[in-house]
C-alpha positions in Angstrom: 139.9 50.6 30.2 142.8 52.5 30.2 141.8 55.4 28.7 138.1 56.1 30.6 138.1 58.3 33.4 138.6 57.0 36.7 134.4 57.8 37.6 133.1 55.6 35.2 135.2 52.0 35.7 133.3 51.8 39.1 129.9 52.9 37.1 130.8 50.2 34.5 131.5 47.8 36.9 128.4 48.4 39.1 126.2 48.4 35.5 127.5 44.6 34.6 127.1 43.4 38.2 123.1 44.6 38.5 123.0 42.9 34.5 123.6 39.5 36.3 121.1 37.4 37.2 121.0 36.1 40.2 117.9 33.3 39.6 115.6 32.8 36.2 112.0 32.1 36.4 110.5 30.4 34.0 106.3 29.7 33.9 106.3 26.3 32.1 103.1 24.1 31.4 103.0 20.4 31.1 104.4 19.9 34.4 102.2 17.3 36.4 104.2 14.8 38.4 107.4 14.1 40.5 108.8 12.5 37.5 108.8 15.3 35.5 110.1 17.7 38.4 113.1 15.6 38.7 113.6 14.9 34.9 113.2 19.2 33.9 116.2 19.3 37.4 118.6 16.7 36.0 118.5 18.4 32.6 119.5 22.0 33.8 121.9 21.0 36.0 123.5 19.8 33.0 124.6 23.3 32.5 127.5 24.5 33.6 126.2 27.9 34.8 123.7 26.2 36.9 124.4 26.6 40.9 120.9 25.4 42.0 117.3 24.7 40.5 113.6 24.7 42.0 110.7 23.1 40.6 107.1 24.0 41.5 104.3 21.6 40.5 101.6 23.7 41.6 103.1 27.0 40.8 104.3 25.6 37.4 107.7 27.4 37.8 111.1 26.3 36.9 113.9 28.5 38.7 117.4 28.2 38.4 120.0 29.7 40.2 123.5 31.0 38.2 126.9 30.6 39.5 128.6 33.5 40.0 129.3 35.7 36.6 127.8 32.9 34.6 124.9 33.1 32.8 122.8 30.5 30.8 120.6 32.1 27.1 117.0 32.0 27.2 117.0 30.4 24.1 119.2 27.7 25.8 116.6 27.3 28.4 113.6 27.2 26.1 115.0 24.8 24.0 116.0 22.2 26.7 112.8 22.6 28.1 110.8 22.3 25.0 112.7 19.3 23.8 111.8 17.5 26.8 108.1 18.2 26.0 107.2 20.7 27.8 106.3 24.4 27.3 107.9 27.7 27.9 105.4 30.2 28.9 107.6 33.0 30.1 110.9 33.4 31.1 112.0 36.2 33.8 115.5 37.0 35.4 115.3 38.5 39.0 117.7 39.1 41.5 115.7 37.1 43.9 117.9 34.4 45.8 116.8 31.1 45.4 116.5 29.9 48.9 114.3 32.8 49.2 111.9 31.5 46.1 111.8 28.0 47.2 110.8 29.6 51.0 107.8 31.1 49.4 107.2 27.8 47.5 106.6 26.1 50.6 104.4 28.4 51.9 102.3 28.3 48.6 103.3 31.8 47.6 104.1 32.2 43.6 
């Protein structure tokens, strides 16, 4: 770091910010009850990364929420997922904050 010009630290900086995730979506079928809901939320909060997760029944999402400069693999999440019988349709990272997903949740908004 030493040697870049004093314009790109801030540019670098700025690049592996936005590369953070701040929640990951994932569209996962076989969810169907309570039960489930709270077994797919005990097991992801088993990772360290994790700062919050949503579930959605009727959206059939899975969102969870990093801790700051943490990050959790896809692979990591589609395993854990798909050893606890269910399946990993699709797996996004937004910046959208959680509280503001599980507000559109409740309004029946995907």
């Amino acid at each position: 770091m030493k040697f870049l010009p004093r314009v790109l630290i801030p540019l670098l900086l700025l690049a592996s910010a936005s590369a953070q995730a701040a929640t990951i979506e994932m569209n996962v079928n076989g969810l169907v009850c309570a039960f489930c809901a709270q077994g797919i939320e005990k097991q992801l909060r088993k990772f360290p990364a994790t700062a919050d997760v949503v579930v959605s029944l009727e959206q059939k999402l899975v969102a969870v929420s990093l801790k700051d400069g943490q990050d959790i693999s896809d692979a990591e999440l589609r395993r854990a997922l798909t050893n606890a019988g269910y399946t990993v349709k699709a797996i996004e990272r937004t910046q959208t904050p959680i509280a503001e997903l599980r507000e559109r949740l409740k309004q029946g908004k995907p």
